[in-house]
N, C-alpha and C positions, 0 to 999 in steps of 0.2 A: 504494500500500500504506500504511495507517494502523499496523498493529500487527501484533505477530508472539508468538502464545499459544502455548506448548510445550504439547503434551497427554500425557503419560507414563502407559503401560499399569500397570497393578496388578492385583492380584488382591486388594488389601487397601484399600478404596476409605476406608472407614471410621477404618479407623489411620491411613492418609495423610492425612484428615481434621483429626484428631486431631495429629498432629504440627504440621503446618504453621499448624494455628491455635492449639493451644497455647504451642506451643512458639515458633515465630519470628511468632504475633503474625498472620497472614491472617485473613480475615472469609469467609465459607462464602459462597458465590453462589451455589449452585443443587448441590441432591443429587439424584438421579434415582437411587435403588437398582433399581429395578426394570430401568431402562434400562443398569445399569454405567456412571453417567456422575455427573463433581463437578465443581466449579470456585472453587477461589477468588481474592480479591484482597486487595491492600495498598496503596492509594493508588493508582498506574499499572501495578504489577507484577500478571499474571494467571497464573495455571497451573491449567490441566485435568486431570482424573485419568479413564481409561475402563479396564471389565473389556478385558481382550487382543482382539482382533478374533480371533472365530470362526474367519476364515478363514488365519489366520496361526498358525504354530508358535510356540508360548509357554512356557519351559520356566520362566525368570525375568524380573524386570526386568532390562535390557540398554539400555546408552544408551552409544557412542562418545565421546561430549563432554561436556558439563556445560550446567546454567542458569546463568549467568552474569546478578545481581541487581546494577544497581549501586543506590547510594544512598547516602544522608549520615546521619550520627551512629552509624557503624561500630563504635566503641570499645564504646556503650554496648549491643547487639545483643552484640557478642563477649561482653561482659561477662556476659551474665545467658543466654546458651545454653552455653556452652564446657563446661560441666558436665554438660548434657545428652541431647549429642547424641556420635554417632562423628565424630570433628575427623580431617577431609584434611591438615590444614596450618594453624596458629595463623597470629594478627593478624599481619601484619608490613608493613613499607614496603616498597617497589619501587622501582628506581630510573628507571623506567618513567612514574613519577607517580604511584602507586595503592597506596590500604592494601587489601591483602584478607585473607579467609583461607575454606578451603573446609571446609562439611561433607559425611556422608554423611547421607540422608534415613532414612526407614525401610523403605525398598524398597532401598537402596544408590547410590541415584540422586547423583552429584555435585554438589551446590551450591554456586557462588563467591558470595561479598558481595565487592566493590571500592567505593572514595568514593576521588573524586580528591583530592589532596594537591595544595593549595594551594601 
């Protein structure tokens, strides 16, 4: 196994578009409207975005767990979204090793940032 891509169902393929490259900074890789399918990246971070599968009950987005992003230069990421996004939980240290803090997307999807502390 090389890589492990989250694909997160939407019905809003475009806003999610819109958020993740505005706002935390992704590059668009591929839109397919026609097909209900997007993808972006950020250096080695990728995330997929598809309309719900046909065959599956879809009432919202629903997700158990979070994406979970690590990466370095944390502070300055908090620094310039913390104003515009819904915040899970502000910057803070862990004594675990890790500064993180989590937002919600604009589907409500949970996203953690962590950078290991030195």
């Amino acid at each position: 196994m090389n890589k492990v891509i989250p694909v997160l169902y939407t019905e809003q393929l475009q806003e999610s578009l819109d958020f993740y490259c505005d706002i935390l900074g992704f590059q668009c890789d591929g839109f397919e409207p026609d097909y209900g399918w997007a993808t972006i990246k950020k250096n080695d971070a990728e995330i997929m975005f598809s309309l719900p599968n046909e065959h599956l009950p879809f009432k919202k987005p629903t997700f158990t767990g979070s994406v979970y992003i690590k990466m370095e230069n944390i502070d300055s990421l908090w620094n310039s979204i913390k104003e515009k996004v819904k915040v899970s939980y502000p910057l803070e240290s862990f004594e675990y090793g890790m500064k993180e803090f989590a937002i919600h997307d604009n589907n409500g999807y949970l996203i953690q940032f962590g950078e290991e502390i030195n």
